[in-house]
C-alpha positions as CSV (number, residue, x, y, z in Angstrom):
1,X,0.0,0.0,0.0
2,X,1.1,3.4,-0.8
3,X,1.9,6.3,2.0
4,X,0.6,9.3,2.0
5,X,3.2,11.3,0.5
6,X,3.5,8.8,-2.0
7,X,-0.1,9.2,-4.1
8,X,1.4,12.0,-6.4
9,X,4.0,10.3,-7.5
10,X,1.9,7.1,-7.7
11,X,-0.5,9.7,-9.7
12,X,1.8,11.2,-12.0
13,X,3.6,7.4,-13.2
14,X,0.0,6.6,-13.9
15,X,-0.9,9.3,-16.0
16,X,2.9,9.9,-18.0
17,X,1.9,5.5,-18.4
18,X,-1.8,6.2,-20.1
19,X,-0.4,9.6,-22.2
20,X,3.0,7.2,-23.2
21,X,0.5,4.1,-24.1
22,X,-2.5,6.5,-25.5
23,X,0.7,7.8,-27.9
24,X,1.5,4.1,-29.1
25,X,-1.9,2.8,-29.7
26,X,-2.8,6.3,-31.8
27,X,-0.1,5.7,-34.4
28,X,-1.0,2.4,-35.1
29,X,1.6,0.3,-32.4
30,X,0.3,-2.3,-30.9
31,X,2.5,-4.4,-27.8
32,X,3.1,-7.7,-28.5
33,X,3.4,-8.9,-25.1
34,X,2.4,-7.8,-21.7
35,X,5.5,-5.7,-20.8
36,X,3.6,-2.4,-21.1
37,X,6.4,-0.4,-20.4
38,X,8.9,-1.9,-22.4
39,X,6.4,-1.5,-25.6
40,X,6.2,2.1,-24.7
41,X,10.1,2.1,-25.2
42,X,10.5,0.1,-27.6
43,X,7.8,2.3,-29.7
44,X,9.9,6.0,-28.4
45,X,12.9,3.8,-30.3
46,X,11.6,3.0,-33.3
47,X,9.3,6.3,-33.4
48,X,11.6,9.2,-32.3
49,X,14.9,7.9,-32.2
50,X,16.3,10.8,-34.4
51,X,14.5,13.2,-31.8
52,X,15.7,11.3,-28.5
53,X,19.4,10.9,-27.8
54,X,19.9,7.5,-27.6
55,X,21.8,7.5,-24.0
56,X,18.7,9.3,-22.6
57,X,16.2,5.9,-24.7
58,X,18.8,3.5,-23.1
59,X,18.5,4.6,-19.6
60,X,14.7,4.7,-20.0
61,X,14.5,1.2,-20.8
62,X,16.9,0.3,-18.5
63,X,14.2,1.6,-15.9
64,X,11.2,-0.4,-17.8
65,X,13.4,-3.6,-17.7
66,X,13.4,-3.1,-13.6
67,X,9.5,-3.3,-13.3
């Protein structure tokens, strides 16, 4: 169970989830397994890797693979 103090942050993972998830579905990018977070990387990769330095995508999935 969460504390008290730890509800916004709880909050805000949950929403910056939906908006990364909402982002996938709505170009057409579809998971093909349940690791929700890792499809979200996996789509920043192959979507906006010019646009996202690639130390800044590996550390981010890097975090996704710890879930």
């Amino acid at each position: 169970m969460l504390e008290i103090g730890e509800w916004g942050w709880a909050h805000n993972a949950a929403c910056n989830a939906a908006v990364g998830r909402a982002l996938m579905l709505s170009r057409g990018y579809r998971p093909k397994a349940q690791g929700h977070h890792f499809a979200v990387v996996s789509f920043a990769r192959a979507a906006y890797s010019s646009k996202i330095p690639q130390d800044a995508l590996g550390a981010w999935q890097g975090a996704a693979q710890k879930k």
